[in-house]
N, C-alpha and C positions, 0 to 999 in steps of 0.2 A: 586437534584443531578442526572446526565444523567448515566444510566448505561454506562457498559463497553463491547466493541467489543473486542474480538483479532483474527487477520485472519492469519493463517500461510499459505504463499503460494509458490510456488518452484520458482527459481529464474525470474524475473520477465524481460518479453519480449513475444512479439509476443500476443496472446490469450488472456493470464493470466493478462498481463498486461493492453490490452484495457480494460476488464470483471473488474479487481481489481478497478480501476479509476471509473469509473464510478458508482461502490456499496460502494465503501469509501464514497466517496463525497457527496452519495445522502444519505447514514445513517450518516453521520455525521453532522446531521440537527437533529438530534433527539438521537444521544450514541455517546461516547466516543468513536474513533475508534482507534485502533493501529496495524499495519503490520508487522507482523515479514517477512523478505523476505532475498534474495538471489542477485545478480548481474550475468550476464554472458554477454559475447559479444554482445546479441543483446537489451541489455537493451539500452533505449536512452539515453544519458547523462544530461540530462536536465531532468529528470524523476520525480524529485521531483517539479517540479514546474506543474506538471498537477497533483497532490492532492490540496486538501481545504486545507488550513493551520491547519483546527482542526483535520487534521487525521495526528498522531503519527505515523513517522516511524523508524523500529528498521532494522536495517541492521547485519543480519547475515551472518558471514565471513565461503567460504569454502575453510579450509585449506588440 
């Protein structure tokens, strides 16, 4: 059983976004990864398609 990741990270775009992609993807070869994140304008729309499919994403809404 792989342990478990959770990364909270603030809306994803710009930085946070390249930085996030690429430490999912390379520990989710060895943990469970899951991201709690955010959306804003400059997030790509296609965004979930540059994770691994084994990293878990949770989208938190701000209302």
């Amino acid at each position: 059983m792989k342990k478990k990741l959770l990364f909270i990270v603030e809306a994803m775009g710009g930085g946070v976004f390249t930085y996030i992609v690429d430490l999912a993807n390379e520990l989710a070869k060895s943990y469970d990864v899951y991201i709690a994140y955010g959306i804003r304008k400059q997030t790509p729309p296609d965004y979930k398609e540059y994770f691994d499919k084994n990293v878990h994403l949770i989208e938190v809404k701000n209302w």
